[in-house]
Backbone as CSV, one residue per row, in Angstrom:
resi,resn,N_x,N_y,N_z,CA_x,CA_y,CA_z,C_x,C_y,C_z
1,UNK,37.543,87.855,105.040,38.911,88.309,105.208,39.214,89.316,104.104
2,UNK,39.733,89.922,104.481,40.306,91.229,103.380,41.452,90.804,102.829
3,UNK,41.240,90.840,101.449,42.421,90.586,100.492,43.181,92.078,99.950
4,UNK,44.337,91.788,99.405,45.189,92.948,98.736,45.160,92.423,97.665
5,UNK,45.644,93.841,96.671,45.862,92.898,95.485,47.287,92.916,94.900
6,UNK,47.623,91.972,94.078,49.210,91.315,94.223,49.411,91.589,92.861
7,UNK,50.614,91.815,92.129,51.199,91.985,91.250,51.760,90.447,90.720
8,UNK,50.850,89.584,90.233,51.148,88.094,89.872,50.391,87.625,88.696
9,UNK,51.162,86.341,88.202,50.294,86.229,86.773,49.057,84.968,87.215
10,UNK,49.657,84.790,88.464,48.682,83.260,88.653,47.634,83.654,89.845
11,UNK,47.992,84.952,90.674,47.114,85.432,91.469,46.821,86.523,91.524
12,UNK,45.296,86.751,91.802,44.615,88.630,92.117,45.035,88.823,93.045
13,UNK,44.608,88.223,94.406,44.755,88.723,95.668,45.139,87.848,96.783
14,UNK,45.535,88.400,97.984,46.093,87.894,99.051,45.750,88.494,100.434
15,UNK,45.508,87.878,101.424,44.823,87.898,102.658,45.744,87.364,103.881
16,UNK,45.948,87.988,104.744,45.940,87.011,106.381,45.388,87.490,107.669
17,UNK,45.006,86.453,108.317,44.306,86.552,109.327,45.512,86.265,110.533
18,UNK,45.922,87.202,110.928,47.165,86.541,112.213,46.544,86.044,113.192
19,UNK,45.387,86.462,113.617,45.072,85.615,114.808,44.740,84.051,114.891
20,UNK,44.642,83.995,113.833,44.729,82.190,113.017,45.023,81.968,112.515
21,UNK,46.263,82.440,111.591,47.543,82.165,111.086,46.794,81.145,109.390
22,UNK,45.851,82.339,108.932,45.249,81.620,107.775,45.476,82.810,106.456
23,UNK,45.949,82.004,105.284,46.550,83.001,104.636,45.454,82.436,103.571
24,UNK,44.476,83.432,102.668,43.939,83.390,101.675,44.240,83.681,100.252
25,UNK,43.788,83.192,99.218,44.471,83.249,98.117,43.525,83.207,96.963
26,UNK,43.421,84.547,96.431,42.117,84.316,95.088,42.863,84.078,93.832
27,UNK,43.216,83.188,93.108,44.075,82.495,91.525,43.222,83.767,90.565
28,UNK,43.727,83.995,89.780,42.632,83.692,88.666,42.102,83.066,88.029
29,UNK,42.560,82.151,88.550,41.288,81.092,87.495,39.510,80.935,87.795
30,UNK,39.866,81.740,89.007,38.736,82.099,90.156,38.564,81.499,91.309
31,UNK,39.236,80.810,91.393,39.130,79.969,93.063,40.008,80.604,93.790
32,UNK,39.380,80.284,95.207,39.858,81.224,96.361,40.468,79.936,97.654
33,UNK,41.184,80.018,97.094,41.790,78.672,98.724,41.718,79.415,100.236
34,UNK,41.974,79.060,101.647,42.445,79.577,102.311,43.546,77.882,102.975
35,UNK,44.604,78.775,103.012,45.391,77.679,103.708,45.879,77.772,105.492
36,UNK,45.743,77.061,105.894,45.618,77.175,107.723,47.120,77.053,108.068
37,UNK,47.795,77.619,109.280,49.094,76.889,110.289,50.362,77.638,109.285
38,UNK,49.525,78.836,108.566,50.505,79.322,107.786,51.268,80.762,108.582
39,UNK,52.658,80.692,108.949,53.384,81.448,110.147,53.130,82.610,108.951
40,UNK,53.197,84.133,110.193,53.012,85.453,109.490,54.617,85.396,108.532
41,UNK,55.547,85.387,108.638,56.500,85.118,108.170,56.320,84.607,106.739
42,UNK,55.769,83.508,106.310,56.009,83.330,105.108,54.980,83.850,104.467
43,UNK,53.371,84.407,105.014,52.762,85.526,104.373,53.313,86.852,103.421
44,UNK,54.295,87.209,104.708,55.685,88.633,104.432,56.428,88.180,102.899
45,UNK,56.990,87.162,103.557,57.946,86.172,102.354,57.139,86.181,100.865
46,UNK,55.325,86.032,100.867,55.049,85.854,99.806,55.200,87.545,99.208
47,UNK,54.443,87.958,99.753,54.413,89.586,99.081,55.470,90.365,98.786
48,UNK,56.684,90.011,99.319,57.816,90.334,98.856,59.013,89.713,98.174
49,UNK,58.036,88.296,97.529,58.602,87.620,96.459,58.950,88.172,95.460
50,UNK,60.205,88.294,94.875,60.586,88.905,93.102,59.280,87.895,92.357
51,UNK,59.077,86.645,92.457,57.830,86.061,91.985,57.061,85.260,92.934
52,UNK,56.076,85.776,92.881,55.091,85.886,94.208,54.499,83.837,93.712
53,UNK,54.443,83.674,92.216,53.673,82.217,92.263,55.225,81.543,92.205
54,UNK,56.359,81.881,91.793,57.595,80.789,92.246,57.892,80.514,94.079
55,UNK,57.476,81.575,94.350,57.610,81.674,95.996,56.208,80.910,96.959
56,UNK,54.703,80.718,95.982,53.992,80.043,96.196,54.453,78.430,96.096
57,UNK,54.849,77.871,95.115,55.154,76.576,94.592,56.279,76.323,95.720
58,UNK,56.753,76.808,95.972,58.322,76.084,96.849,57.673,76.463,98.480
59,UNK,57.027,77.286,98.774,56.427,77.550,100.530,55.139,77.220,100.885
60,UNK,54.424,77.237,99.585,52.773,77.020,100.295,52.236,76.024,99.375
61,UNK,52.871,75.587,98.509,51.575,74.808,97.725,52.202,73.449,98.118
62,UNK,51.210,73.001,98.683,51.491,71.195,99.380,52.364,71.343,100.470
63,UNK,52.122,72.250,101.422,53.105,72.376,102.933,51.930,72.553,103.826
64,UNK,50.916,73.185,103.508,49.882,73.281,104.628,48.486,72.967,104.619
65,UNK,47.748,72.494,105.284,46.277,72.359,105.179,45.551,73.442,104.239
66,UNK,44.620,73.296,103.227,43.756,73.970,102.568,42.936,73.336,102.061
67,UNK,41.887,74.367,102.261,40.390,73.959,101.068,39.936,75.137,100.614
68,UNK,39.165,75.054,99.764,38.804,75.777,98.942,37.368,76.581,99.329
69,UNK,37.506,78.064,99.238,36.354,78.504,99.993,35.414,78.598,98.827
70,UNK,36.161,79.244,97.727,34.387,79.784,96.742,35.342,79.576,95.198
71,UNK,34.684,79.393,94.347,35.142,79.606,92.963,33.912,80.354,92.478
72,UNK,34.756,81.467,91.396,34.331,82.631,91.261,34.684,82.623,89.600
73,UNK,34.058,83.083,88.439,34.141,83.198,87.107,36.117,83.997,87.139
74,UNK,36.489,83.449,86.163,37.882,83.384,86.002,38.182,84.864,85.979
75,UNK,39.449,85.705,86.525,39.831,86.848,86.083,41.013,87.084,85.468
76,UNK,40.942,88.085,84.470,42.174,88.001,83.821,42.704,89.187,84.212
C-alpha cells in the first residue's frame, strides 16, 4: 500500500486502501499497523487533523481491528 507522509510527532506515514477500507500507519518507533473496517471518512478526518496523533487516540486507536504488519528500525 502506498503511504504519504504526515506532518506528526508520533507518525511518518499514512495509507488507505478504499476498496477494503484498510488504513495503514508507519509510528516512528518503526512499526507499521494496518487497521481494517476503517470508513474513508475518518482516513480524511485523520489528515486533516490540527493533530493528526490527538485525532488518532480518540478515532482509531482501540475502535478497529489491527495487527501489525512489519517493524522497521525507529525513525526520527
Amino acid at each position: 500500500m502506498k503511504r504519504r507522509p504526515v506532518n506528526s510527532s508520533m507518525m511518518v506515514s499514512v495509507g488507505y486502501d478504499a476498496t477494503h477500507s484498510i488504513l495503514e500507519i508507519e509510528f516512528r518507533s518503526g512499526h507499521v499497523y494496518r487497521y481494517f473496517a476503517v470508513p474513508r471518512s475518518v482516513f480524511q478526518g485523520l489528515l486533516n487533523a490540527a493533530s493528526i496523533g490527538r485525532f488518532f487516540h480518540a478515532h482509531i486507536d482501540r475502535a478497529y481491528p489491527v495487527e501489525m504488519v512489519q517493524s522497521l528500525p525507529a525513525r526520527g
